[in-house]
N, CA, C and O atoms as a printed pandas DataFrame, in Angstrom:
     atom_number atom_name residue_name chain_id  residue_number  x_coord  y_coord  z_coord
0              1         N          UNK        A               1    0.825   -1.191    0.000
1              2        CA          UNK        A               1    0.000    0.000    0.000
2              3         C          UNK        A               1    0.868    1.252    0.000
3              4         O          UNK        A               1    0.630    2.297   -0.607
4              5         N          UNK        A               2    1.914    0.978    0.780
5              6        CA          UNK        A               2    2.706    2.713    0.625
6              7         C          UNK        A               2    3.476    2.388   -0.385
7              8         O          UNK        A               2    4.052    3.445   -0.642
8              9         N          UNK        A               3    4.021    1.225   -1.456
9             10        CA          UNK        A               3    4.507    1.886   -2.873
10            11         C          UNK        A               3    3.285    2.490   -3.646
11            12         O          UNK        A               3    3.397    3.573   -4.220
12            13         N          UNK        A               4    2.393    1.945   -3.651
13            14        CA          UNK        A               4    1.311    2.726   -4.362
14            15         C          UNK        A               4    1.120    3.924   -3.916
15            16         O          UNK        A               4    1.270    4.671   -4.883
16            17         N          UNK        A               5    0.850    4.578   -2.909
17            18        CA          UNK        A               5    0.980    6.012   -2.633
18            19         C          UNK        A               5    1.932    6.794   -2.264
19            20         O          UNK        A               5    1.779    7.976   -1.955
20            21         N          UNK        A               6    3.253    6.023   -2.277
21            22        CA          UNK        A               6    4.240    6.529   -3.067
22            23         C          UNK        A               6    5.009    6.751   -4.350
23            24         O          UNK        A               6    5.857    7.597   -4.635
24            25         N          UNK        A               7    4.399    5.602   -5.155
25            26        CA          UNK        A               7    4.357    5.778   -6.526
26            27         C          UNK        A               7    3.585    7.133   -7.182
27            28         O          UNK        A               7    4.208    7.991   -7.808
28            29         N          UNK        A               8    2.458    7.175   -6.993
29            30        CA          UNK        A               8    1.446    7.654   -7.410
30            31         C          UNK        A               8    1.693    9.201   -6.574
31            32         O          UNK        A               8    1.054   10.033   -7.218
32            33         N          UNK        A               9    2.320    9.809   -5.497
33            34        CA          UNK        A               9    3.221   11.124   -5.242
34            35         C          UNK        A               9    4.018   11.726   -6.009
35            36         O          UNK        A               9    3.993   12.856   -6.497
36            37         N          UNK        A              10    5.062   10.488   -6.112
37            38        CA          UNK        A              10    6.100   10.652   -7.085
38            39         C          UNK        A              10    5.892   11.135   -8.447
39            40         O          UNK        A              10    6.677   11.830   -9.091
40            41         N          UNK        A              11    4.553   10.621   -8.883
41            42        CA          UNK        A              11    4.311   10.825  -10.432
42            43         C          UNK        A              11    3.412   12.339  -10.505
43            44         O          UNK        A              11    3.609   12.992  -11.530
44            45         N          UNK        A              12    2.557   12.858   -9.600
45            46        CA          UNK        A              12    2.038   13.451   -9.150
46            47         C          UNK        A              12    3.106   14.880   -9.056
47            48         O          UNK        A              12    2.888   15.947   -9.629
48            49         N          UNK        A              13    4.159   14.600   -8.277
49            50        CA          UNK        A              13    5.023   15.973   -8.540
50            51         C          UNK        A              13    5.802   15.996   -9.543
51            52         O          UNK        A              13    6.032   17.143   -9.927
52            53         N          UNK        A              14    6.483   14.897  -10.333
53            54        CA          UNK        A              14    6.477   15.097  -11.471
54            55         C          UNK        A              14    5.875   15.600  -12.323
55            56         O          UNK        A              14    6.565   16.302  -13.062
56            57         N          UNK        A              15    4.761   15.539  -12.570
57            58        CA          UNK        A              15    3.806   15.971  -13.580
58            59         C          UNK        A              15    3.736   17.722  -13.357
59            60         O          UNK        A              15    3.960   18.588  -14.203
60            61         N          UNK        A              16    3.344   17.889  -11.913
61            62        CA          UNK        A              16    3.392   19.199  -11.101
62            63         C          UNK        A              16    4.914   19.831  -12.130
63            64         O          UNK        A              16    4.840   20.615  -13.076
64            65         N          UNK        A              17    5.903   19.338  -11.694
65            66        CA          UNK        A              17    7.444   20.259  -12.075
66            67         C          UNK        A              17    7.258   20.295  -13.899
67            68         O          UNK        A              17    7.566   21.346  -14.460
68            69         N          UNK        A              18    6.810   19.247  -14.649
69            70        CA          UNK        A              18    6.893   18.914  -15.756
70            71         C          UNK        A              18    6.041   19.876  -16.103
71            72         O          UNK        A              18    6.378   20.658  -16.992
72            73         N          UNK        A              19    4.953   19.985  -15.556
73            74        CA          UNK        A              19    4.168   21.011  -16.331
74            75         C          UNK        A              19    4.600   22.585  -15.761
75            76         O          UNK        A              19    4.595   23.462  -16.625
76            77         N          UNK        A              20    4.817   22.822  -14.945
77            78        CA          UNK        A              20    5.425   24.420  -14.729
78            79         C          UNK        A              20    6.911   24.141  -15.605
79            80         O          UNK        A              20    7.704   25.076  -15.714
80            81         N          UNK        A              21    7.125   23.200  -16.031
81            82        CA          UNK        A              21    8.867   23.934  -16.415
82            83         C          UNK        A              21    8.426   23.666  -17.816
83            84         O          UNK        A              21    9.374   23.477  -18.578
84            85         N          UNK        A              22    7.057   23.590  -18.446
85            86        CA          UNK        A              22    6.924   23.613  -19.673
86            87         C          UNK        A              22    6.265   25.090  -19.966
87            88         O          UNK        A              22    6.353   25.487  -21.128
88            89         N          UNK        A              23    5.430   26.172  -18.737
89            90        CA          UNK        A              23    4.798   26.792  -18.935
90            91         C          UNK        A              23    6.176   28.041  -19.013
91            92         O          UNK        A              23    6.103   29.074  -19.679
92            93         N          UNK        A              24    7.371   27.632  -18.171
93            94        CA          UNK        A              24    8.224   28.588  -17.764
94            95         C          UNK        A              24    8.263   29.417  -16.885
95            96         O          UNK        A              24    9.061   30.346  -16.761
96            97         N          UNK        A              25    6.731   28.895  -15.718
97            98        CA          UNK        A              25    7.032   29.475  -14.320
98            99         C          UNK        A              25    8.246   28.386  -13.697
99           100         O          UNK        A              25    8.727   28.760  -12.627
100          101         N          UNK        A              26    8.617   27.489  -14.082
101          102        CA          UNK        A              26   10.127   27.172  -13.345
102          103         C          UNK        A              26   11.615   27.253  -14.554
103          104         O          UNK        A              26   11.517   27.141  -15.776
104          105         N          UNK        A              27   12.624   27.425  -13.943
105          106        CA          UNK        A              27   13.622   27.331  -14.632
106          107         C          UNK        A              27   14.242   26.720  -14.087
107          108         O          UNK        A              27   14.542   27.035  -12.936
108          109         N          UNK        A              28   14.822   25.309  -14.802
109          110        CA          UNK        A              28   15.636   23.840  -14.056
110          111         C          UNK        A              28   16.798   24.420  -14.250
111          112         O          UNK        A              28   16.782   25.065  -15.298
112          113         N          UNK        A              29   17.828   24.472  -13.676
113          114        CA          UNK        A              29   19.811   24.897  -14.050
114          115         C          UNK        A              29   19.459   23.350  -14.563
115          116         O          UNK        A              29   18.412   22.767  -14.283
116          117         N          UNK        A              30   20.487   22.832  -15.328
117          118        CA          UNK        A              30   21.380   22.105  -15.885
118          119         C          UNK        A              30   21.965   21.388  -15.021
119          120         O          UNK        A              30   22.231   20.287  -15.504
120          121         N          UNK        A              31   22.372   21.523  -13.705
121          122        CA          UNK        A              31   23.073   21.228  -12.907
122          123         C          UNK        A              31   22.180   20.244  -11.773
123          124         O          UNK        A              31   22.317   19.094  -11.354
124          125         N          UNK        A              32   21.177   21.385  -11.523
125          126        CA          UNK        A              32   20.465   20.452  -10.455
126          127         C          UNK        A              32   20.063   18.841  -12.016
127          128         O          UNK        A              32   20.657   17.766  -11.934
128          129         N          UNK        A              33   19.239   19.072  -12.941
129          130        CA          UNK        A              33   18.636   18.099  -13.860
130          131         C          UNK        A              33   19.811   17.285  -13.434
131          132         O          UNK        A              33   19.394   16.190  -13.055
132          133         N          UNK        A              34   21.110   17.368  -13.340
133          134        CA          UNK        A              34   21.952   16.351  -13.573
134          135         C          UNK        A              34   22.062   15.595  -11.849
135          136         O          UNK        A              34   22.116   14.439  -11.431
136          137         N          UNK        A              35   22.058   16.780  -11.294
137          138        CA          UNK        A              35   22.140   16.071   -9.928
138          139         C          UNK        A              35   21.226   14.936   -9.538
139          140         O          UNK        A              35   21.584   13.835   -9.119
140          141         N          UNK        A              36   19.645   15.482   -9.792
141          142        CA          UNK        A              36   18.719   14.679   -9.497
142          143         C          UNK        A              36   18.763   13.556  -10.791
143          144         O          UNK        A              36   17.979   12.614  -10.675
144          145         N          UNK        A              37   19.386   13.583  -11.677
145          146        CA          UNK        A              37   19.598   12.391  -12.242
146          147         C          UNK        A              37   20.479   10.981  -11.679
147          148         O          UNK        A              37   20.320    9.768  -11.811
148          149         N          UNK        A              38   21.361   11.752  -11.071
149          150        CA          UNK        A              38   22.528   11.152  -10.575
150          151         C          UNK        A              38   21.934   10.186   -9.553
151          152         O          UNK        A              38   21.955    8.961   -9.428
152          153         N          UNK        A              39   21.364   11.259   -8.827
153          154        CA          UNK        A              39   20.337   10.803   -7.533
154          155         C          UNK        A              39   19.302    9.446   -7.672
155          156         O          UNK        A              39   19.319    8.460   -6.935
156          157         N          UNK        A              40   18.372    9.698   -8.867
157          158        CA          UNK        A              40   17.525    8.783   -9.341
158          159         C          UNK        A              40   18.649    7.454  -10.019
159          160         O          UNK        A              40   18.114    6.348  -10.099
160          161         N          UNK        A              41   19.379    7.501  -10.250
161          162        CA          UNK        A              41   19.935    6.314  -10.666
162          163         C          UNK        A              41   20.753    5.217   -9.983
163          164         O          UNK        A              41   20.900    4.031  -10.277
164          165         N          UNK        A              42   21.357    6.135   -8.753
165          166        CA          UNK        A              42   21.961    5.750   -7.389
166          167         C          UNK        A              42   20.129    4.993   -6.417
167          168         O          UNK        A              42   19.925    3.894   -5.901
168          169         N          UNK        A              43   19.399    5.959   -6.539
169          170        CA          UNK        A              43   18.126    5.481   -5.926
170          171         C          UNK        A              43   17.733    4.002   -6.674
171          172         O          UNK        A              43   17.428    2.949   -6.114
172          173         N          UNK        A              44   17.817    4.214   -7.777
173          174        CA          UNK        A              44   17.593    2.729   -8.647
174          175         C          UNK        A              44   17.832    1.455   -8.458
175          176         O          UNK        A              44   17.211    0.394   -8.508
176          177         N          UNK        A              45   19.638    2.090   -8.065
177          178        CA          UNK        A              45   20.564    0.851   -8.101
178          179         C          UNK        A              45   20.419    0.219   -6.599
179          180         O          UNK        A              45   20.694   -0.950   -6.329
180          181         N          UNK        A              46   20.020    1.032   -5.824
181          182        CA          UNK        A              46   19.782    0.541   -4.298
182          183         C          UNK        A              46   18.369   -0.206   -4.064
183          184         O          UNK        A              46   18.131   -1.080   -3.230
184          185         N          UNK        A              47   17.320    0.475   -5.200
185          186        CA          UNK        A              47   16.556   -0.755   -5.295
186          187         C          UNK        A              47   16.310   -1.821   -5.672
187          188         O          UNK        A              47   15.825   -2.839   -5.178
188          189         N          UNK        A              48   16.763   -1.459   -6.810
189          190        CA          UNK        A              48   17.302   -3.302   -7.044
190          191         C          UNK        A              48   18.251   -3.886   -6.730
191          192         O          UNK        A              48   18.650   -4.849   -7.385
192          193         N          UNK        A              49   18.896   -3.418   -5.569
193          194        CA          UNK        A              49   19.811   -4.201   -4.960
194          195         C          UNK        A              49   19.194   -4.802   -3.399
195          196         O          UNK        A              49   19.356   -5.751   -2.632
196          197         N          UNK        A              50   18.328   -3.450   -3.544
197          198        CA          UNK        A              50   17.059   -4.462   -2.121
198          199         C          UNK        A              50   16.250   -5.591   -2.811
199          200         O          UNK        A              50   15.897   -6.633   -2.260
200          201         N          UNK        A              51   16.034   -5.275   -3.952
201          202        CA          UNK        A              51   14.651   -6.323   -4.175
202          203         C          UNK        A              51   15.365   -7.531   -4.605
203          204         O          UNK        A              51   14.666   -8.526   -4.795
204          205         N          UNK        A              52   16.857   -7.642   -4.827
205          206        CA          UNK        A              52   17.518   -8.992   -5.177
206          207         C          UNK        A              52   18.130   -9.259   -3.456
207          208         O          UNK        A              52   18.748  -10.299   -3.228
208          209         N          UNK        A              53   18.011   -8.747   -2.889
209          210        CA          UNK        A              53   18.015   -9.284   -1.179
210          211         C          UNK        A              53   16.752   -9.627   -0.870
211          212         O          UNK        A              53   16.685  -10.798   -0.497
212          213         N          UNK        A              54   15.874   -9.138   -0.881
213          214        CA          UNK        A              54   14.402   -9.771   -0.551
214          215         C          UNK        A              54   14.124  -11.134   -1.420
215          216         O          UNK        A              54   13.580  -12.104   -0.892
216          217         N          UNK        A              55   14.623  -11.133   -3.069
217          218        CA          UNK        A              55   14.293  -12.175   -3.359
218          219         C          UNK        A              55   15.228  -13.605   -2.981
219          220         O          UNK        A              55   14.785  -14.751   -2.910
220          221         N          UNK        A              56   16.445  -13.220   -2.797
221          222        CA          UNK        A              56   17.247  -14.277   -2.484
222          223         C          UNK        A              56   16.474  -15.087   -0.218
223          224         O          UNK        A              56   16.610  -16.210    0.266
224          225         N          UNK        A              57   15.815  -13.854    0.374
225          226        CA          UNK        A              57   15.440  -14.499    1.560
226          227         C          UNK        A              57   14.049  -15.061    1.187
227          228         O          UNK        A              57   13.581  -16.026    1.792
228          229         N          UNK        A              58   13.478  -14.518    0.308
229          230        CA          UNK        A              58   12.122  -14.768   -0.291
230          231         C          UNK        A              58   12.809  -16.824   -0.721
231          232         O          UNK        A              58   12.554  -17.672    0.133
232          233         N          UNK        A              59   13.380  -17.143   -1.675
233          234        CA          UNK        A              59   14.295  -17.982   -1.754
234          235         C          UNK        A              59   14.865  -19.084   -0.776
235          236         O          UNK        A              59   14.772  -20.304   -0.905
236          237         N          UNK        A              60   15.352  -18.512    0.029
237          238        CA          UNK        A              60   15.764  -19.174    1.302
238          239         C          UNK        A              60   14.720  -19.686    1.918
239          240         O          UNK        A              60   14.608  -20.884    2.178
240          241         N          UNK        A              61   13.761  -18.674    2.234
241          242        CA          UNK        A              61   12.763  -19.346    3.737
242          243         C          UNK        A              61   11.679  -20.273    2.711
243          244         O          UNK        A              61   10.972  -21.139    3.227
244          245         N          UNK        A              62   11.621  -19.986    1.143
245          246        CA          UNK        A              62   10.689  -20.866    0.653
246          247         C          UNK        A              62   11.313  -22.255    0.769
247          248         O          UNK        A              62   10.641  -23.162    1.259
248          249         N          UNK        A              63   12.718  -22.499    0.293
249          250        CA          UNK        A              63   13.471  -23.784    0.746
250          251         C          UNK        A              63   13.137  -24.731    1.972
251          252         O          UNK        A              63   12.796  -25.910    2.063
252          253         N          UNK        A              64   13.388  -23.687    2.897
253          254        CA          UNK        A              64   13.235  -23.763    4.620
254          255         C          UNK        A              64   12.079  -24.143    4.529
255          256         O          UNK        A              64   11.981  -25.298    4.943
256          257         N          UNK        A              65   11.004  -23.663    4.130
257          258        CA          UNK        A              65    9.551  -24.637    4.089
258          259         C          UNK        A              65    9.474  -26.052    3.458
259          260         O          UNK        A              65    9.076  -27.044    4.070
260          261         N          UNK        A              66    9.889  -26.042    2.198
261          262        CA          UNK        A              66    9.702  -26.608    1.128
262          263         C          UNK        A              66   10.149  -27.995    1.501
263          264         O          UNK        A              66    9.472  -29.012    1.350
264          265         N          UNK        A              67   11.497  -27.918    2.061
265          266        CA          UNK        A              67   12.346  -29.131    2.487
266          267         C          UNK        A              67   11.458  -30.020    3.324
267          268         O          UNK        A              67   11.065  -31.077    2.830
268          269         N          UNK        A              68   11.021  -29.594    4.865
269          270        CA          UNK        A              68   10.228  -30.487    5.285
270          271         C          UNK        A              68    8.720  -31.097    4.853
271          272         O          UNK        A              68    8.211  -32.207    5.011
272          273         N          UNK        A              69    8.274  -29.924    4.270
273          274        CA          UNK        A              69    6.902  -30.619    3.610
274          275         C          UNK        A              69    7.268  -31.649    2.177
275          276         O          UNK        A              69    6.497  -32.482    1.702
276          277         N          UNK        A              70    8.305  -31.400    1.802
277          278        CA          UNK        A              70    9.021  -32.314    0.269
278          279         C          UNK        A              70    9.296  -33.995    1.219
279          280         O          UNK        A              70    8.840  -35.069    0.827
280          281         N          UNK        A              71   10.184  -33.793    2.562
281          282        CA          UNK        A              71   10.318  -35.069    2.934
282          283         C          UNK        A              71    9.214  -35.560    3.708
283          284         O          UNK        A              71    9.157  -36.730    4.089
284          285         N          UNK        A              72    8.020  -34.388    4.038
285          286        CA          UNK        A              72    6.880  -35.274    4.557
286          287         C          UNK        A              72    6.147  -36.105    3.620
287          288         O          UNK        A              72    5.812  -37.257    3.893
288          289         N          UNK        A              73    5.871  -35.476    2.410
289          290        CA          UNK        A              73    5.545  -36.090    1.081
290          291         C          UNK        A              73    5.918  -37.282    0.755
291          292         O          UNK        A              73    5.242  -38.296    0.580
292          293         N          UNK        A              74    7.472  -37.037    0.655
293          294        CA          UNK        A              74    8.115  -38.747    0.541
294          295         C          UNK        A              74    7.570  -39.638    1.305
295          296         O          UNK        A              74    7.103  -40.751    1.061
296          297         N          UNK        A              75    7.721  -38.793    2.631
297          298        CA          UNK        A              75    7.833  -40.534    3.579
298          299         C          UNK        A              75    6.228  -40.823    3.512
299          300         O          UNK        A              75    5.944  -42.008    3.693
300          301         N          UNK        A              76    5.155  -39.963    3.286
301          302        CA          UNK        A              76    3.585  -40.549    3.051
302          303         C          UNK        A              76    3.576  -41.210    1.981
303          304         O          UNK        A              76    2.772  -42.141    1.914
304          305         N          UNK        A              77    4.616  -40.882    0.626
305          306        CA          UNK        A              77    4.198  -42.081   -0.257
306          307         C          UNK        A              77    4.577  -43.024   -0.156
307          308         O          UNK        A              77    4.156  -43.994   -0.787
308          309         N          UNK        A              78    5.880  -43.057    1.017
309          310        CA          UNK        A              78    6.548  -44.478    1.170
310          311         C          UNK        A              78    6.124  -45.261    1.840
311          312         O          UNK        A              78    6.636  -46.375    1.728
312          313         N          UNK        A              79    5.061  -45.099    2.800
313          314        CA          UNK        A              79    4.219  -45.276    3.511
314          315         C          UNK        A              79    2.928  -46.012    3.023
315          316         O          UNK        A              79    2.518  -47.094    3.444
316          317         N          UNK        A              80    2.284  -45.115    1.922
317          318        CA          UNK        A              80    1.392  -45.628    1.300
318          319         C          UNK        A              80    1.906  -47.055    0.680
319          320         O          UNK        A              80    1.442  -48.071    1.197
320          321         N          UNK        A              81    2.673  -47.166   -0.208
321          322        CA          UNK        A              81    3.570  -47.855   -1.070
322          323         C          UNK        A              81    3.833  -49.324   -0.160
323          324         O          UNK        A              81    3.362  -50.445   -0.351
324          325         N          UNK        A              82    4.509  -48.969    0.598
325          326        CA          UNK        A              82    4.409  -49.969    2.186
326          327         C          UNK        A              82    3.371  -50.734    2.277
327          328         O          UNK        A              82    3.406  -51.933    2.002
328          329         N          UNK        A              83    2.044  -49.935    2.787
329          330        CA          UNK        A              83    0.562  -50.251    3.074
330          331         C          UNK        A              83    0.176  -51.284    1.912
331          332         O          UNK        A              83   -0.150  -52.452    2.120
332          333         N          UNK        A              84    0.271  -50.627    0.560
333          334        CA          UNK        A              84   -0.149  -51.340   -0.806
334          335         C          UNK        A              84    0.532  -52.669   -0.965
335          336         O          UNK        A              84   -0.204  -53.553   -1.400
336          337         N          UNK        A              85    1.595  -52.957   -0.746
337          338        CA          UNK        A              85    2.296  -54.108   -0.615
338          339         C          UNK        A              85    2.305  -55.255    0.303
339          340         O          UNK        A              85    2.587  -56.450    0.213
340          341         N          UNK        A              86    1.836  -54.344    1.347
341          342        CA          UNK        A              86    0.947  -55.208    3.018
342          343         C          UNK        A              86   -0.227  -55.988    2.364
343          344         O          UNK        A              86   -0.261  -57.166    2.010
344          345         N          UNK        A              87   -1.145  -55.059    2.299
345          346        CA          UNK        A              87   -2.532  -55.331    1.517
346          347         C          UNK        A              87   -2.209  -56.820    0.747
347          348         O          UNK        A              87   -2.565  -57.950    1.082
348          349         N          UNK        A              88   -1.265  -56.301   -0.598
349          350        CA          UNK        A              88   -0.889  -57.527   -1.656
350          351         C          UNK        A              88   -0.288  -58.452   -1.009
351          352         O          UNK        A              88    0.278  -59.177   -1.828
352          353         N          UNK        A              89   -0.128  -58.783   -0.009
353          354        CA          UNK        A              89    1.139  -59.790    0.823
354          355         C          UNK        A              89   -0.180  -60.749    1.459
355          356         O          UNK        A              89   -0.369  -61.958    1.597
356          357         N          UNK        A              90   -0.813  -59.742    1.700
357          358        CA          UNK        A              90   -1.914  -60.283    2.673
358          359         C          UNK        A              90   -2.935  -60.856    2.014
359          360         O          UNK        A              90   -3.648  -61.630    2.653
360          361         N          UNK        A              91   -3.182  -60.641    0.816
361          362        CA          UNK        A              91   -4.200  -61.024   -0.052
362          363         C          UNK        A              91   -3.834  -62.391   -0.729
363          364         O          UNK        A              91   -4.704  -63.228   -0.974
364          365         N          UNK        A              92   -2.288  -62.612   -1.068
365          366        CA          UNK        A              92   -1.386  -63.623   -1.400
366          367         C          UNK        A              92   -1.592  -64.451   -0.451
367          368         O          UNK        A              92   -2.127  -65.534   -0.689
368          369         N          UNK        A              93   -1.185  -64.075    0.866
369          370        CA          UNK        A              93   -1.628  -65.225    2.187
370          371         C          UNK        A              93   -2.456  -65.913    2.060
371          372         O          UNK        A              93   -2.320  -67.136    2.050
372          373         N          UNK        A              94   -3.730  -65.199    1.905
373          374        CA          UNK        A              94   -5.455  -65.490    2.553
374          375         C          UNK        A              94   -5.505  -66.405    1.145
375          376         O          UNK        A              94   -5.674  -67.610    1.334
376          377         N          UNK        A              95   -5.381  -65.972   -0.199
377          378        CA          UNK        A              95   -5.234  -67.016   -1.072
378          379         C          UNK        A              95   -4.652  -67.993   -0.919
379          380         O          UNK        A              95   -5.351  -69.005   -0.946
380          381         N          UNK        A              96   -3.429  -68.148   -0.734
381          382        CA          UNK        A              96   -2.462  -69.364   -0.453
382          383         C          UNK        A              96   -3.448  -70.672    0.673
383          384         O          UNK        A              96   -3.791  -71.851    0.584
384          385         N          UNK        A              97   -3.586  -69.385    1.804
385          386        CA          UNK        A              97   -4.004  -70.251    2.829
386          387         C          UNK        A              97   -5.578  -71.232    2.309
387          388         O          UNK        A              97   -5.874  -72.372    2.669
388          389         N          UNK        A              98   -6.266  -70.419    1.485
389          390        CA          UNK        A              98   -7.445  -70.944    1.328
390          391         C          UNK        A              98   -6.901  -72.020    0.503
391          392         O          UNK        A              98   -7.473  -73.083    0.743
392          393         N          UNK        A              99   -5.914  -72.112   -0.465
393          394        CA          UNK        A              99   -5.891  -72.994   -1.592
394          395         C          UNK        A              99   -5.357  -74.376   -0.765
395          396         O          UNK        A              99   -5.747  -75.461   -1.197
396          397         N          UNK        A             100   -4.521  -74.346    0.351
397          398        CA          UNK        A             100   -4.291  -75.066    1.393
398          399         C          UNK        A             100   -5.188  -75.919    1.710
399          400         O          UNK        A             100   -5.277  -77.147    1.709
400          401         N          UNK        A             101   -6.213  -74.550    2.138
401          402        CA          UNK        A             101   -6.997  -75.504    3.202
402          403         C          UNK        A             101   -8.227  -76.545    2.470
403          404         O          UNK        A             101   -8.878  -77.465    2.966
404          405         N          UNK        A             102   -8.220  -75.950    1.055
405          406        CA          UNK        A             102   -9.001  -76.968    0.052
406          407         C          UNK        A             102   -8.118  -78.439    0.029
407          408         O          UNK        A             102   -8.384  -79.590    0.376
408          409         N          UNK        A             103   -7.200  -77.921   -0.432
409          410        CA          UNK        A             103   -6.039  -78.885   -1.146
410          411         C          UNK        A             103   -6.172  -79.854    0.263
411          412         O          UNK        A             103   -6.382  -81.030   -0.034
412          413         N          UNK        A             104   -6.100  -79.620    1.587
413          414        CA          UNK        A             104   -6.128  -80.682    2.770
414          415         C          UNK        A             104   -7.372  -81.418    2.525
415          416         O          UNK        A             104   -7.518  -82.601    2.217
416          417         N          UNK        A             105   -8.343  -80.388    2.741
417          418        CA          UNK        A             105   -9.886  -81.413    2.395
418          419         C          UNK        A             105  -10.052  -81.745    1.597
419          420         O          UNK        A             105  -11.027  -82.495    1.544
420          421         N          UNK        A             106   -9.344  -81.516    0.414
421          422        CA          UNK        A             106   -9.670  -83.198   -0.741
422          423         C          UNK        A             106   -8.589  -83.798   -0.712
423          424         O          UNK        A             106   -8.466  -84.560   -1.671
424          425         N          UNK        A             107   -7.310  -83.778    0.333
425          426        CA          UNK        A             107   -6.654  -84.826    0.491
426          427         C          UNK        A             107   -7.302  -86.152    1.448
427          428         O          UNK        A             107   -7.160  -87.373    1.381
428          429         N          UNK        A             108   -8.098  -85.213    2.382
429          430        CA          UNK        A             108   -8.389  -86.113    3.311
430          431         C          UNK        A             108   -9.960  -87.126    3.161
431          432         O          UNK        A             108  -10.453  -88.105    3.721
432          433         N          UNK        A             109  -10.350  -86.079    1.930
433          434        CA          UNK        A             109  -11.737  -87.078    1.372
434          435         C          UNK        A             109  -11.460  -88.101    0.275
435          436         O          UNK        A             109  -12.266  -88.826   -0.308
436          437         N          UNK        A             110   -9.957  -87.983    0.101
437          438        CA          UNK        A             110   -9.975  -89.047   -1.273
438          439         C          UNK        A             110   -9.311  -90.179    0.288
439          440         O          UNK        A             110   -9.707  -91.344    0.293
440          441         N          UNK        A             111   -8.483  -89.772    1.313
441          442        CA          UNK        A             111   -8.275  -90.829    2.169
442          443         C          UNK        A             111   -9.577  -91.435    2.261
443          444         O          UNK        A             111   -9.804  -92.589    1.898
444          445         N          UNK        A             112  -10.252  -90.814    2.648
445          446        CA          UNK        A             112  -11.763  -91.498    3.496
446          447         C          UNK        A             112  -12.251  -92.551    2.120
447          448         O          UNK        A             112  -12.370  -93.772    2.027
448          449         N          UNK        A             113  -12.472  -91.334    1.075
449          450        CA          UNK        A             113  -13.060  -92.421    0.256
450          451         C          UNK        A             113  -12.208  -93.718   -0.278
451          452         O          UNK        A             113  -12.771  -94.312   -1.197
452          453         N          UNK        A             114  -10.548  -94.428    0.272
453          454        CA          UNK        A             114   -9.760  -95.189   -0.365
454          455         C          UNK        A             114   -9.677  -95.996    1.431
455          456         O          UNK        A             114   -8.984  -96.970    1.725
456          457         N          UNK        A             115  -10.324  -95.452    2.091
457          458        CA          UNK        A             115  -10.117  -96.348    3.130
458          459         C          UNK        A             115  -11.630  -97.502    2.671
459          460         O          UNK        A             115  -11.873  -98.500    3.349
């Protein structure tokens, strides 16, 4: 909110100086134009030398997040993955076991029926 109403100042007295130094109620020296040039370009360079510090912590602390929710991720799919293979292990069992427990009772009805 205060770059916007500091943007929008800024452009505001600009316009203000731009239009009196077009009517010729102001007269710019040469000197100051250069100063405040000097000024605005030094102002420039310090902002984008803040906004490549903000983006490099902007950067950092997204990492700093990123890292533990990235290895919580992993270990839930490894987890899942785990579970899915339980499931299939277990389903292999309960088959096995049933095919067993057939395979006994017609071992033991062909006994009966050969006794």
């Amino acid at each position: 909110m205060r770059t916007i109403i500091g943007t929008n100042a800024a452009s505001l007295i600009l316009i203000t100086i731009s239009a009196l130094a077009i009517q010729g109620m102001i007269a710019l020296d040469e000197k100051v134009l250069t100063v405040l040039k000097i000024f605005g370009s030094f102002y420039l360079l310090y902002y984008a030398n803040r906004l490549k510090e903000i983006e490099k912590q902007f950067i950092q602390s997204e990492k700093s997040v990123e890292h533990p929710i990235t290895e919580k991720m992993m270990l839930e799919k490894q987890l899942l993955e785990l579970q899915e293979r339980f499931n299939r292990l277990e389903q292999q069992y309960t088959a096995a076991a049933t095919k067993q427990h057939q395979a006994e009772i017609e071992l033991a009805m062909l006994k009966a029926k050969h006794k």
